[in-house]
C-alpha positions in Angstrom: 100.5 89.2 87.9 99.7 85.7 87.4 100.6 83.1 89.9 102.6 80.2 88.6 100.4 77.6 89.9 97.7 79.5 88.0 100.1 79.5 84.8 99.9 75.7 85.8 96.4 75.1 85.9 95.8 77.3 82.2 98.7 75.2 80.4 97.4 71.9 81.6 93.4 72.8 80.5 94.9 74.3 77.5 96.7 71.1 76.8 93.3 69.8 77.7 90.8 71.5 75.8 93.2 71.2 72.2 94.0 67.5 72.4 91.0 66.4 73.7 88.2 68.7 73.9 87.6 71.1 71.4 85.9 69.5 68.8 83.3 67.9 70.9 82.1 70.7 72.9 82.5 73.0 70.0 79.8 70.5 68.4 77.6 70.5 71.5 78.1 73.2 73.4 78.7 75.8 71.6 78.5 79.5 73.3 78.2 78.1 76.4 81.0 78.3 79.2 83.3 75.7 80.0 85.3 75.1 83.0 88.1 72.4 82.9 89.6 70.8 86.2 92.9 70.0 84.7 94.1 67.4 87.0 91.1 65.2 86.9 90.4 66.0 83.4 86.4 67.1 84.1 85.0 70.3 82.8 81.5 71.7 83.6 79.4 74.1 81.6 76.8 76.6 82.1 75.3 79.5 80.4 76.9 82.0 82.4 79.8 82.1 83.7 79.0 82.4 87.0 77.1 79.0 86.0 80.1 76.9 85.1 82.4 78.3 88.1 79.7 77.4 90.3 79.4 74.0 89.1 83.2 73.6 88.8 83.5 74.5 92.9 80.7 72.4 93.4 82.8 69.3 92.6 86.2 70.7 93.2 86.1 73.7 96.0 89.9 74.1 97.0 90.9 73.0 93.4 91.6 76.3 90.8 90.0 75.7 87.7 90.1 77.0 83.5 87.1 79.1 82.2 86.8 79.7 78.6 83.8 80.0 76.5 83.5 77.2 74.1 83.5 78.9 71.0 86.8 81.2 72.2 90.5 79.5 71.8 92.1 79.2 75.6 95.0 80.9 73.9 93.1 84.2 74.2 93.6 85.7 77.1 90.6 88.0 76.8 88.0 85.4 76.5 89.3 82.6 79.0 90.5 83.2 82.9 91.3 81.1 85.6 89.1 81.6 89.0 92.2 82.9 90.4 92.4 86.2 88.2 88.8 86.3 88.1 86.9 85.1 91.2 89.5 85.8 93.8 
């Protein structure tokens, strides 16, 4: 079950990644992985997953962040998770 600060964190990237977001990085960075720190608004990429959650906690370590490949809509759940559901 997901936690609702967790539901918190994937509507605010969401939000994010539709109003502002997508259509750059689907220009330049497409099919690599994106992670979006919702309450600053930053987002981090790498070729891996593992790349972009690593960068993310590099800037932000107590702070949950939004993984989603770039060419994947956030509103799948199957192609985006939060490091809550998948890292911890």
């Amino acid at each position: 079950m997901v936690s609702a600060k967790t539901e918190g964190v994937v509507s605010r990237a969401t939000e994010l990644y539709e109003t502002q977001l997508r259509h750059q990085l689907e220009q330049t960075n497409l099919h690599d992985f994106v992670t979006i720190e919702p309450d600053s608004g930053d987002y981090f990429f790498g070729k891996t997953l593992s790349e972009a959650i690593q960068a993310s906690r590099r800037a932000y370590p107590d702070r949950l962040a939004f993984e989603c490949a770039s060419d994947t809509p956030p509103q799948s759940t199957s192609g985006c998770w939060t490091r809550e559901r998948c890292c911890r």
